[in-house]
Phi, psi and omega in degrees: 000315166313330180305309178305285189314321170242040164269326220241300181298334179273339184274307154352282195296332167274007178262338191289274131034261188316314204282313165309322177275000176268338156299312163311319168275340141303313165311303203301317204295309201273353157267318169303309201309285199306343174274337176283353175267137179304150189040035206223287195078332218059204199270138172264350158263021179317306185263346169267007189273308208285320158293019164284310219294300182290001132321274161348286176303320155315292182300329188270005153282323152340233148055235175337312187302329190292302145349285162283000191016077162254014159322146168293119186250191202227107198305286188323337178279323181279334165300322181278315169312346197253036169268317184282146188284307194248031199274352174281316168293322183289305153223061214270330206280329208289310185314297170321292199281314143341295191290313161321289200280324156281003173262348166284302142359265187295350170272306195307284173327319167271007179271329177287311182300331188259358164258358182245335155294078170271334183321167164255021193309317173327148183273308213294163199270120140075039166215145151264137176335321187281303192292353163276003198272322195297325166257067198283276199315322197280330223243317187294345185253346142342272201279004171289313212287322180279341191267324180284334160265005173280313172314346166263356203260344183282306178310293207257017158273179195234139149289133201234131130091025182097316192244167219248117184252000000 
């Protein structure tokens, strides 16, 4: 069943992902259009809505990566652990509780960075800077939420032939 969730949570988050950066290129593409028409200019949040947008799409791919523990690894550690039957699981676990702590981290800090941005500096209409801030908190209890279950999904498979299924 972990397995299930976390296969359906990596697709989520990438279709979630995907779906921002396909937003994203619309605005940018539907603003040049618009600036070659006379008295039109386009749009003036153009470039902070597609930098939300690759905000965004990032951190809640974070997320996925966490999930799939499809993260950047260090060739040599892994080459040395997997001559051990339980050196892949280990650290597979240690990476997982890393990422937990640092996605809790990065939950805290943005949630104090997005309750002390009350300004209104955002160009885009009717957001402050602190609700563009929230996805500090929304995207760090994600990828908490996603690190704990590959950590569990790591804990409760059996290892066949060295690898971790």
């Amino acid at each position: 069943m972990l397995i299930k969730i976390q296969k359906k949570v990596d697709s989520i988050t990438t279709a979630i992902g995907a779906i921002l950066i396909a937003v994203m290129f619309v605005v940018i593409m539907a603003n040049v259009v618009l600036r070659l028409i006379p008295n039109v200019g386009g749009f003036k949040w153009y470039m902070e809505f597609s930098q939300y947008a690759n905000v965004w799409a990032m951190l809640i791919g974070a997320g996925g990566i966490a999930v799939s523990c499809t993260n950047l690894r260090v060739e040599l550690i892994d080459s040395l652990v997997e001559r051990f039957p339980w050196g892949r699981k280990l650290t597979r676990v240690i990476i997982d509780v890393f990422l937990i702590v640092f996605y809790a981290i990065l939950t805290y800090s943005g949630y104090e960075l997005a309750t002390r941005a009350k300004q209104a500096v955002s160009t885009m209409p009717q957001f402050t800077m602190g609700q563009v801030y929230m996805i500090f908190p929304v995207a760090g209890v994600l990828c908490i939420i996603c690190g704990v279950i590959h950590l569990l999904v790591t804990l409760t498979t059996k290892e066949e032939g060295g690898e971790v299924q």
